[in-house]
C-alpha positions in Angstrom: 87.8 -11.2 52.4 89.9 -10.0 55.6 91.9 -11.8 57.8 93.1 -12.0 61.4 94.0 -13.6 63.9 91.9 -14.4 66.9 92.9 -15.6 70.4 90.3 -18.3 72.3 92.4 -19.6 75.1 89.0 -20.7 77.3 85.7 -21.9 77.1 84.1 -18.7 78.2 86.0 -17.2 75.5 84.5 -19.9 73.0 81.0 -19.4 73.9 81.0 -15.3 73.6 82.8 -15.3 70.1 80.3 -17.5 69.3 77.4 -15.5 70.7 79.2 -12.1 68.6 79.7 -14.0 65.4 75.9 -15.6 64.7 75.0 -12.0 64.9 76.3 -11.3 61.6 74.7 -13.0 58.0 78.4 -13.1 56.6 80.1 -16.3 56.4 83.3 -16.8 58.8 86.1 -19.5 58.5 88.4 -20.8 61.4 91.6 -22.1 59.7 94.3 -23.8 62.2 96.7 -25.4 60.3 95.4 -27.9 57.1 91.9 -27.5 59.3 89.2 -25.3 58.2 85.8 -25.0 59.5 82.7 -22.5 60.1 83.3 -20.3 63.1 79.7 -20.5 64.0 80.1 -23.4 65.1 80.7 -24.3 68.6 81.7 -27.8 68.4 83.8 -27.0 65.3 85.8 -24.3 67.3 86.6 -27.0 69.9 87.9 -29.7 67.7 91.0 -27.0 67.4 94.1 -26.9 69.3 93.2 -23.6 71.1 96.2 -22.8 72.6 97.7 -21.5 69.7 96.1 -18.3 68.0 93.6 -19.2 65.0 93.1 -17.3 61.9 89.6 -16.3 61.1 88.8 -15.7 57.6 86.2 -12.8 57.4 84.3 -13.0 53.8 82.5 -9.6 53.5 82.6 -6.5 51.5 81.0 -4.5 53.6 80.1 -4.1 57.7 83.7 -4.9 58.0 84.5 -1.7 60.5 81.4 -3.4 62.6 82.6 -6.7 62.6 85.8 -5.9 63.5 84.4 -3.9 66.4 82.4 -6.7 67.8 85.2 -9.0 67.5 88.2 -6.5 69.0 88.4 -8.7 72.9 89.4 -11.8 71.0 91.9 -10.0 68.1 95.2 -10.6 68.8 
């Protein structure tokens, strides 16, 4: 598993992670706080206090270099 920490400060922002992330068959996790949920989904990624920065839990072994990639606008 790899962390880091991602930065979705609009809805714009919101709806392309989400576009990048579904791409992938690996399971992600947004944790803010005591509040974890699935990063694939949309609603779920609302529900969080977005102005801060959010951790996302990446649970892979491999593709990582990829993922990371993909993700890179939104790392912070």
């Amino acid at each position: 598993m790899k962390s880091v920490e991602i930065s979705l400060n609009s809805i714009d922002k919101v709806k392309s992670f989400v576009n990048e992330i579904v791409k992938f068959d690996n399971d992600f996790d947004l944790v803010s706080g005591r509040y974890v949920i699935d990063a694939k989904s949309i609603m779920g990624i609302f529900s969080l206090d977005l102005s801060k920065t959010i951790t996302l839990n990446i649970h892979a072994d491999k593709d990582i270099a990829d993922i990371l990639a993909a993700l890179a606008p939104y790392i912070v």
